[in-house]
N, C-alpha and C positions, 0 to 999 in steps of 0.2 A: 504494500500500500504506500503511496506519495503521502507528502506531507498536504493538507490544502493550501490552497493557493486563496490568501484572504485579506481583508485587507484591516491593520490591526487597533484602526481608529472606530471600527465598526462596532460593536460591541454586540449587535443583531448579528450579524454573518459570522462573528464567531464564534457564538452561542450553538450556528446552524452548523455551522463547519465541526465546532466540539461532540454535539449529541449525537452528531452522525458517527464521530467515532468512537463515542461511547456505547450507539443504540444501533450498530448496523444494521438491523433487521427490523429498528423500531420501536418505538416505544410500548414496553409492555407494566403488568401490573408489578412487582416489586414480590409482591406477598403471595398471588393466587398464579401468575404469569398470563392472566388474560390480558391482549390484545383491543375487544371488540369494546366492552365495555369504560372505557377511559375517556372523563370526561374533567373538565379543567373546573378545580374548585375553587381559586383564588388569584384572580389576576393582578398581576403586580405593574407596573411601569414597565420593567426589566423583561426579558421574556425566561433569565434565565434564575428567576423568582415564583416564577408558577406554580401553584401548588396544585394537585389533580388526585380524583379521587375515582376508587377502581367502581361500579356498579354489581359488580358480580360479588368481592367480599367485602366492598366498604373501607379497604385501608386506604388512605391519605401516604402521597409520598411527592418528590417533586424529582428532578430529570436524575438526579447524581442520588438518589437513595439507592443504598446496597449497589452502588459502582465505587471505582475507583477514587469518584470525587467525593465521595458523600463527606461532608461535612467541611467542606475547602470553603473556606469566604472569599478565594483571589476569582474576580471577575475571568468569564473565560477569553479575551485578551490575555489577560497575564498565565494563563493557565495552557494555551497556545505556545505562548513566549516560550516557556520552559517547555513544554514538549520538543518544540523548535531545537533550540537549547540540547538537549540530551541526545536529540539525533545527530547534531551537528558538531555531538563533543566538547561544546564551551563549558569551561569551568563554573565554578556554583560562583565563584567571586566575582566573576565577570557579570551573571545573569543576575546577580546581587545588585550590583552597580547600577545595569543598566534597568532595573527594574524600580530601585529605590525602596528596596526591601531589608528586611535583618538576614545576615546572610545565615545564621543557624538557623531560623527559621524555613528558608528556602534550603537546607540543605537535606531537614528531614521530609519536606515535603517532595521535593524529589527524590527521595531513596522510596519512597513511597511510591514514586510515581515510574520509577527506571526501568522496571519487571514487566509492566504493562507495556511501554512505550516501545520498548526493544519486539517484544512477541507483539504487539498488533503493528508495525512497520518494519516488522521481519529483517532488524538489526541484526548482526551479529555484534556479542559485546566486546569493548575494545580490547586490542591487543596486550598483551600479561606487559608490565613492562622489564625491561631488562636489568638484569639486578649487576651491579658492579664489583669490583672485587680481582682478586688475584686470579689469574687461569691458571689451572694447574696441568702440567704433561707428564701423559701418561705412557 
């Protein structure tokens, strides 16, 4: 899978760009996994504040319940950024910087985030690095 292509002043299109690769198949119930019955409980400004409730068992959840985001407050801009970020290698201090975040902060929320990102853009993860030291002959 490609990274998308978005643009990262939008906050709508990256909302659509994120859920899609959270929900490739869609948005389902969280609790029950129906599909048919999901109908939007609480509309926010934000589209990625929605809160929706299943018809079939009545649980309430909104797009990032029991995924990978559940419980992130970084807009998904910033949540892009770092994905970007982790395919492209750049350090947590760099994406610290240019995000204007705590960098411990962003450091555990990408270790969170690293497992996923690799296996759904079918990364291989980076090369061991090379350790220094005497060589010895044999």
């Amino acid at each position: 899978m490609d990274f998308p292509k978005v643009d990262f002043d939008d906050e709508d299109a990256c909302f659509k760009a994120l859920h899609q690769l959270v929900h490739p198949a869609g948005l389902d119930c969280p609790h029950c996994g129906d599909r048919d019955g999901i109908g939007v409980h609480e509309h926010h400004r934000d589209a990625w504040h929605v809160s929706y409730q299943c018809s079939r068992c009545g649980g309430f959840f909104n797009a990032w319940t029991k995924t990978i985001l559940q419980g992130t407050h970084h807009p998904p801009s910033e949540i892009l950024r770092i994905i970007k970020g982790i395919i492209e290698r750049e350090s947590t201090r760099h994406m610290a910087q240019e995000l204007g975040c705590d960098r411990g902060k962003l450091a555990r929320f990408r270790a969170k985030l690293q497992r996923w990102v690799i296996k759904t853009f079918d990364r291989p993860p980076p090369p061991p690095k090379r350790r220094r030291g005497k060589r010895t002959r044999d």
